[in-house]
N, C-alpha and C positions, 0 to 999 in steps of 0.2 A: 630435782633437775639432774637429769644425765649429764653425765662427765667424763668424757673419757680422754687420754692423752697421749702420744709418743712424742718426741723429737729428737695419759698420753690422756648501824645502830640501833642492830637488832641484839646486839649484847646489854640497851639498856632497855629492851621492853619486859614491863611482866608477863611474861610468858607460865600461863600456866595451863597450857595445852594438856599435860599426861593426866592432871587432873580428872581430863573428862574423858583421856582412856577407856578401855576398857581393864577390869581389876587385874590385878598379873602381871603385872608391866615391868615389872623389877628382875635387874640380870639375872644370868641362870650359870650352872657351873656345865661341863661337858655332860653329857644323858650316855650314859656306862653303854647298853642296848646298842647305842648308833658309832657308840667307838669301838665297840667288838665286832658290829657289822662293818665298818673301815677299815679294822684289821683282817676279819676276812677277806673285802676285797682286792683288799691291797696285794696278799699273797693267791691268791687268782691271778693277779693280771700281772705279778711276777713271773710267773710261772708261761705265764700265755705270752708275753710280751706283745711288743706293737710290729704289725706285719707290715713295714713303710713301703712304699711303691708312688707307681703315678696317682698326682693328684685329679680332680672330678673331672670324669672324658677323657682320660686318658692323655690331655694333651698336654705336651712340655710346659716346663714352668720355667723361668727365669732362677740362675741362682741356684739350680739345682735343689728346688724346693721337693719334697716328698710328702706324703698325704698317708695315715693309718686310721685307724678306729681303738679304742679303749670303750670297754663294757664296767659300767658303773651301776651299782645298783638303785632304780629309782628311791628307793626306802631304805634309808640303811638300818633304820632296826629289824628289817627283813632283807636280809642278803643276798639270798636265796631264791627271792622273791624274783619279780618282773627287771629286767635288765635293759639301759637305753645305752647308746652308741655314743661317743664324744668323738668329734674326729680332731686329729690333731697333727699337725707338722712339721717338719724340722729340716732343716740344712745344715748337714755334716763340720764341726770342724776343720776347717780350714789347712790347719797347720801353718801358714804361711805367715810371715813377720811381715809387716808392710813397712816397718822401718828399716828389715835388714833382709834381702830377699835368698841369704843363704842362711837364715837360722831356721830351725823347725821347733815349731813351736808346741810344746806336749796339749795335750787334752786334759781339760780339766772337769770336762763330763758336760751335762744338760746344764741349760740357763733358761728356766720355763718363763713365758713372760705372761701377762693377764693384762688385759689396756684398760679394761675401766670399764665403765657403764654405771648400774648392769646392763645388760643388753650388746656390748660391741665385741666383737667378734675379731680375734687375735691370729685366725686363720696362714693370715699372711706376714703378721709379723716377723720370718725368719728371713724375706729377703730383704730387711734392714741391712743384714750383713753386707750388701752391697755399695753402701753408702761409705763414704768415707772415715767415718769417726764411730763408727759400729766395727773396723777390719781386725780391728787389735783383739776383741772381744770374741769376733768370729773365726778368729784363729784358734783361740784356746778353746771355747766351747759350740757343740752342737747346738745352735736356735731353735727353740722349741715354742712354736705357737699353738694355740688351740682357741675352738669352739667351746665358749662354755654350756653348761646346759639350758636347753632350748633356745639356741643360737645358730642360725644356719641351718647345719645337717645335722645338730645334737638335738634328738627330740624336741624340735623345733616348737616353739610357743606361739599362738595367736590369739589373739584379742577379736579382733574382726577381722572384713572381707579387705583384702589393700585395698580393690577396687573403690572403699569409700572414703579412704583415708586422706585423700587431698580434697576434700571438698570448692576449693577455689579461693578468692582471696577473704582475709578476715579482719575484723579489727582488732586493737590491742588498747582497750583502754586502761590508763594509769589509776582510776578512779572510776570504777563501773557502776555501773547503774544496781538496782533493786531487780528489774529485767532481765537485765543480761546476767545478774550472780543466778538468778533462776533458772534461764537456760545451762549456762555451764554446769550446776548442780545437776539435771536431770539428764545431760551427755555426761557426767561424770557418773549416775547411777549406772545407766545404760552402758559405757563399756565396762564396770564394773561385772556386771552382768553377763556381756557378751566375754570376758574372762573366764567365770566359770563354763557358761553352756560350750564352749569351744574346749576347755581343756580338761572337765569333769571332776573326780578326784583325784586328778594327778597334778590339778594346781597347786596344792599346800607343798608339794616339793622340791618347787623353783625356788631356792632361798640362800642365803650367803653361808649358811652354815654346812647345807650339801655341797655347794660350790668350794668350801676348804676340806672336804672332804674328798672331792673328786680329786683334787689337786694330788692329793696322798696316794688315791689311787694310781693317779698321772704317772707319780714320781716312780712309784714300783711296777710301774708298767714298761717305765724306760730303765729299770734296773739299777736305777739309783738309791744308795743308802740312804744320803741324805740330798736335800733338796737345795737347789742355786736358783733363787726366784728375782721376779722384779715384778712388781705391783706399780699399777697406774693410775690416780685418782681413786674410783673403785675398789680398782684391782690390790691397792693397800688396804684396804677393810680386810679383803678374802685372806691375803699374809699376813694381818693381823689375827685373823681367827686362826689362819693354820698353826702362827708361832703359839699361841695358845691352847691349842691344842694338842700341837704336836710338836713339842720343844726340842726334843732328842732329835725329830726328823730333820731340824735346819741344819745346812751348810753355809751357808749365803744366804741374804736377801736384802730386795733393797727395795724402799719405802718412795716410789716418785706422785709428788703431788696427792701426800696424805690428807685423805677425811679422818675426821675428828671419833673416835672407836666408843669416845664413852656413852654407856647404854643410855644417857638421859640425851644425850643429842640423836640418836639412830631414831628414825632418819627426819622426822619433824623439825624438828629446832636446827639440824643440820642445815634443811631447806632454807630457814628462814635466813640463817644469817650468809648462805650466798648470795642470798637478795640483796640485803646490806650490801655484800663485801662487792655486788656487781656494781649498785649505785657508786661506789667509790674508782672502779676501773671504769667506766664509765664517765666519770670526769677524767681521768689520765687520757684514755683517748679524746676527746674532748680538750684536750690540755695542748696536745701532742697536734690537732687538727689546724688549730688558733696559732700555735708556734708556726706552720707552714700557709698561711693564710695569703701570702703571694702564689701558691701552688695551686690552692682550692678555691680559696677566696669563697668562704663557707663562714668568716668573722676570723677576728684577730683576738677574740676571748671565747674562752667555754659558755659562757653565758648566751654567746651570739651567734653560737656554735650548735646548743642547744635550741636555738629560734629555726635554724636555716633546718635541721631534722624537725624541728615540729611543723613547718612549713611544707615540709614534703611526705609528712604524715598526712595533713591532712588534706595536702591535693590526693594525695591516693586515696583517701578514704573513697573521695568525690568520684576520682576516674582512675581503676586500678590500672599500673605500667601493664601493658600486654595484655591486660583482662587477666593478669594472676596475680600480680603482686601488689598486696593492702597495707594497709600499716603493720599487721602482723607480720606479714613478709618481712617489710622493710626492718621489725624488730628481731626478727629473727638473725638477720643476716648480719645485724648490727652487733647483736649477743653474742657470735660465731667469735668477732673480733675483741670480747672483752677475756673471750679464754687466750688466743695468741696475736700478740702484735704483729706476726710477719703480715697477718690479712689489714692490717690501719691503709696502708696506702693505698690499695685498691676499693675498699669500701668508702673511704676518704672523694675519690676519686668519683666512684660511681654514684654516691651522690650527689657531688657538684655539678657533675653529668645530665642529672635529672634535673638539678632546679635552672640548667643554662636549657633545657629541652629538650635534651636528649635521654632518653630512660633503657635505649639497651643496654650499658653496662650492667645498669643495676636489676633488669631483668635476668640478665645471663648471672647475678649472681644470689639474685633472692627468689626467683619464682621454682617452682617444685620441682623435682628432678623424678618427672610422672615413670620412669623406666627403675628405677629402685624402691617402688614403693611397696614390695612386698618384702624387701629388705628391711626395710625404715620400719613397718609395721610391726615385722618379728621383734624389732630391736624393741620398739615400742612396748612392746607386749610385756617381753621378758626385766626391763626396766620396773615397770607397775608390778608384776608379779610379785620380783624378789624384796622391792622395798614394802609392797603394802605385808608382804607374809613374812617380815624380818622380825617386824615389832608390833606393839600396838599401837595406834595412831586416833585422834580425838574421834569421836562418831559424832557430836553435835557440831553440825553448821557455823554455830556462833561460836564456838569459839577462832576456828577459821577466818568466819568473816571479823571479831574483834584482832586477831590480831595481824592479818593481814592490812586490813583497812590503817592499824597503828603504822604499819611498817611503810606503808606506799604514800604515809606522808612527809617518811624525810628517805624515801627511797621508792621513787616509781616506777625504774625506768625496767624491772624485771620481775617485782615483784607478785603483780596477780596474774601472770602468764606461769612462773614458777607454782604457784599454786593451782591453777586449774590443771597444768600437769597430772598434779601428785594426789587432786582431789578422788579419783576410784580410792583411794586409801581410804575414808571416811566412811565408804559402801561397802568395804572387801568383803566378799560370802565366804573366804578361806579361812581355816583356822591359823590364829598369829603364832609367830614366835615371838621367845622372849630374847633380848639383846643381851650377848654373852659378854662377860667382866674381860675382853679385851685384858690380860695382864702376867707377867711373870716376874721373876721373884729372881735374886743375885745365881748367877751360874746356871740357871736352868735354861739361858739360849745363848746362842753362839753371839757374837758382836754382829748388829742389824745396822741398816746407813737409812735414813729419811733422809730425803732433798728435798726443798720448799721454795717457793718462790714467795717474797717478801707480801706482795699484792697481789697474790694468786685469786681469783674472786671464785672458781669454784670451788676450790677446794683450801679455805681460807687457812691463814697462818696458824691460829688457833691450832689447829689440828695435828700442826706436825709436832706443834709443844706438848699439847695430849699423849700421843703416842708416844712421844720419847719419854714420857714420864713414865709410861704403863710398861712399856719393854725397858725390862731392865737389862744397859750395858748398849743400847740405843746409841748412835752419834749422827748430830741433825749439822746439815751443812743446807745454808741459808745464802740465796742470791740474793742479796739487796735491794732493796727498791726496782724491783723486777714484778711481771704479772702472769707470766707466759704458765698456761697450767699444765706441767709436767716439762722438767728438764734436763732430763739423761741424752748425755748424747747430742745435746743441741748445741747451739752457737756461743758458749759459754766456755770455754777452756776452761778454763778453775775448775768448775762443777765436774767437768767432763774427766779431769787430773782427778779429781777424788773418787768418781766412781770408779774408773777404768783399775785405780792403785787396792780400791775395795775387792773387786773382784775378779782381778787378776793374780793379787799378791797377797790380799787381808790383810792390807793395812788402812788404818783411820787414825783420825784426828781423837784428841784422846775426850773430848766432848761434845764441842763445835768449834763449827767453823764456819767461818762468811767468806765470800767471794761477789767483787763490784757486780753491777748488772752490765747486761750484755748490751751492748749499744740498738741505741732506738732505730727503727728504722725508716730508713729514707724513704722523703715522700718523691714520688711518681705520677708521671702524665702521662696520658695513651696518647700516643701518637694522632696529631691531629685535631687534639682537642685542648 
């Protein structure tokens, strides 16, 4: 399941999926070949640096946003070789103190960010700086967003034609049929399939391992010694490879809403247990619906909470809202809300909407957004690509169908949607990588920050404890009974005091530290209804 974030009881099944891997499956250390080809590049695109200007069309951007290109080599064991484009962007430092509007504030260089996915696109992440609780940040350093590869205008990835990509409304069932596991298996061959015929042999190169390589490249592209990162969901795997790889090159980084790095989770087992960990947020909203049940009047318990959504599951099945939105819709949009709570009140909202008879809320917030679907698709693509070609992943069906079927019986509510996702991985025609030992050793990296959110269901707690074992000299600052997936910079002061003091100042907590959850939020009525 993609995850991506800004503001970015599957731990008791026997899980013995890599079993039926394919052989090889066991970490791998750095490949000599592809880190001489990184250091090549790296002093290339030092030398060439990045020629920032207007961004695509020429037309202003808010925020003073800038647009350049960085040439990376597709292969890094060949350097030399074929060269693809990364675009990437940035808004200048600031200098300005938003607390004292006569101090200047020095430059502390790049602050690259990555949002997650794979597949999302961080293009625009520099005019964060305009937001309030990003200006402290944006003073001291240049924003530095980018396209990763085959994202956008980076050698762009597709799977198939967008044109087919919204097919219209679907079901989601919690417990499918013999049929229906048929059909998803042979649309799961089939974009497998249209993967390779669409990108040839230049698929096996979309993978997290070139992606912390690019980064390298990034960094000596903007002239930087060393690198000031922030990773998001995903985008902590890719800083986790790069810290692994490139230890001497950290300056900064910071870990928001870490996945789990070690090789026997990438990316199988990972999947399985956001499924878990969504059945659990899942009840929190649910929890959260029932508390305000004079607002929604959707039931005064999860339980009854749970009835009034199955209820409007399966009027949709019968008559989808608008002729788009099926019960898939409706899970989708529902999913949306187990990564961030600020969406509870309106999703809340727009299905009580539905079951009193009115179904445009929930149209205007679940049916397909047909004008981005050559966006959605790329993303789509570049997702499938990097996870099926990170690792190796089971190739027999059953073991799939055993342990998903285990899992969706004490967790339905996302569990064989997250799997027909991720099933092209079972078909991949590219050749795999192996998952790299994610780990460093006392003094070989500079002091790293993870933020975690207690009940994060994509990107589950588990992971941030992982990584901070593996990076050594780690410090994990933990919101409490909080779910929100990724929290930099969001409505948390605490969290927001440790980051800003991280990399502003370099200082931390000298192991962990917690901070209350940010207050729930308020439930809301549309006007009129």
């Amino acid at each position: 399941m993609r995850a991506a974030a800004l503001y970015s009881a599957a731990g008791s099944l026997l899980l013995t999926a890599l079993a039926a891997a394919p052989a090889g499956g066991a970490a791998v250390t750095p490949d000599a070949a592809q880190l001489r080809g990184t250091a090549v590049a790296a002093a290339r695109a030092r030398a060439v640096g990045v020629a920032f200007g207007a961004c695509s069309g020429g037309q202003d951007m808010p925020g003073g946003l800038e647009c350049g290109t960085v040439s990376v080599p597709l292969d890094y064991a060949a350097p030399g070789g074929r060269q693809i484009r990364l675009t990437v962007s940035r808004v200048r430092a600031t200098h300005r103190d938003p607390r004292n509007s006569k101090r200047r504030v020095p430059r502390q260089g790049a602050l690259v960010y990555n949002p997650g996915g794979p597949g999302a696109d961080g293009l625009y992440f520099p005019l964060v700086g305009l937001m309030p609780q990003w200006k402290r940040l944006g003073a001291a350093y240049d924003l530095v967003g980018y396209s990763p590869r085959g994202v956008g205008r980076s050698a762009p990835l597709s799977c198939q034609d967008p044109r087919h990509l919204f097919k219209g409304p679907s079901p989601a069932p919690a417990h499918p049929s013999e049929s229906y596991k048929k059909e998803r298996i042979a649309r799961a061959e089939s974009y497998a399939r249209g993967c390779a015929q669409r990108a040839g042999r230049d698929l096996r190169y979309y993978n997290s391992l070139n992606n912390a390589r690019d980064l390298d490249v990034l960094r000596a592209a903007l002239g930087e010694d060393r690198l000031t990162f922030m990773g998001a969901s995903y985008g902590t795997y890719v800083g986790a490879l790069y810290a692994t790889l490139f230890p001497t090159h950290v300056r900064r980084m910071v870990f928001d809403a870490a996945v789990n790095p070690d090789p026997e989770q990438v990316w199988y087992r990972n999947n399985l247990d956001q499924s878990a960990a969504f059945e659990g947020r899942w009840a929190d909203f649910r929890e959260w619906i029932a508390a305000h049940d004079d607002v929604y009047g959707l039931g005064s318990t999860a339980e009854a909470v749970q009835h009034s959504y199955d209820r409007a599951s399966a009027r949709l099945a019968a008559e989808p809202a608008g002729g788009e939105v099926g019960p898939g819709q409706l899970r989708g949009a529902f999913l949306t809300a187990g990564y961030y709570d600020d969406y509870w009140p309106q999703r809340a909202e727009a299905l009580s909407a539905y079951l009193r008879g009115d179904p445009k809320p929930l149209v205007e917030q679940a049916a397909p957004v047909r004008d981005a679907a050559a966006e959605v698709e790329n993303s789509d693509a570049v997702y499938t690509a990097v996870e099926c070609n990170d690792t190796p992943w089971p190739t027999n069906w059953r073991v799939w169908d055993r342990d998903n079927t285990r899992l969706a019986r004490v967790a339905p509510f996302e569990t064989w949607d997250n799997a027909w996702t991720n099933l092209p991985c079972a078909y991949w025609p590219a050749p795999r990588q192996r998952a790299l030992d994610v780990r460093t050793g006392p003094g070989e990296l500079p002091p790293t920050l993870i933020l975690a959110a207690e009940r994060d269901a994509a990107a589950p707690y588990q992971g941030a404890l992982e990584l901070q074992r593996r990076l050594s000299g780690a410090v994990l600052v933990t919101e409490r009974d909080a779910g929100s997936h990724g929290i930099a910079e969001g409505p948390n002061p605490c969290v927001n005091g440790y980051l800003d003091a991280y990399l502003l100042a370099g200082r931390l907590p000298v192991r962990h530290a917690a901070c209350a959850p940010h207050a729930a939020p308020e439930p809301t009525r549309q006007v009129g209804s």
